[in-house]
N, C-alpha and C positions, 0 to 999 in steps of 0.2 A: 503548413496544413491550413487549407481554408475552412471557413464557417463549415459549410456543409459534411465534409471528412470529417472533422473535429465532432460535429455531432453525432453522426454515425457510429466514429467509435464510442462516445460515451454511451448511447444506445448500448451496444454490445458490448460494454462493461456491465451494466445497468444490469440487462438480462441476464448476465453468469453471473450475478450475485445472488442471493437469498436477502430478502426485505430485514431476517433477521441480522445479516452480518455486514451489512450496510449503516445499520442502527448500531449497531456492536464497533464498526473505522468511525461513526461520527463519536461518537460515544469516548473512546481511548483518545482520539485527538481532543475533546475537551477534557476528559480528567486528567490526562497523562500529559496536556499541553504538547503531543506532537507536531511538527511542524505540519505542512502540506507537502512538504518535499515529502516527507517517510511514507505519507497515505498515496502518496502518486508510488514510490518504489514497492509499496507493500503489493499494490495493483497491477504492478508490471509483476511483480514475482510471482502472484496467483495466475495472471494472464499466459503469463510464460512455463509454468510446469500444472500439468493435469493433476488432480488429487491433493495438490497443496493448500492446508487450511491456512485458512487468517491466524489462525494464531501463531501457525508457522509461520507466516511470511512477516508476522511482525517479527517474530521473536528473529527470524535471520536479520531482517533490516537493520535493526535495530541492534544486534550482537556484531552486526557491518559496520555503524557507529563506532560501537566500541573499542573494535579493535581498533582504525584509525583512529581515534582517541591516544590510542596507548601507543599507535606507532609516531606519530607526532610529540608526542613527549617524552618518547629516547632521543 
């Protein structure tokens, strides 16, 4: 992806956000110390299903985490 695509989509992430929950991914990635990997996946699962909150798309990320977690340690 070049310069120019890459911005474009950020563009069009930017605007299917709310300023509120923009504040709300930076917010959780400092207190919660998410990586940047989990706020790009949380991005793609919002982008990818209509009506999906943030708090859903963390809370799936993040229970996606887990359960590889627990299948790596059988």
């Amino acid at each position: 992806m070049n310069c120019i695509e890459l911005s474009q989509q950020a563009d069009r992430i930017a605007s299917s956000f709310s300023k509120q929950d923009l504040a709300k991914l930076v917010l959780a990635l400092k207190s919660n110390r998410e990586s940047l990997q989990h706020a790009v996946e949380v991005i793609d699962t919002i982008d990818s299903r209509s009506g999906c909150t943030l708090e859903e798309a963390w809370d799936e990320v993040l229970a996606g985490d887990s359960q590889l977690l627990v299948e790596h340690e059988e």
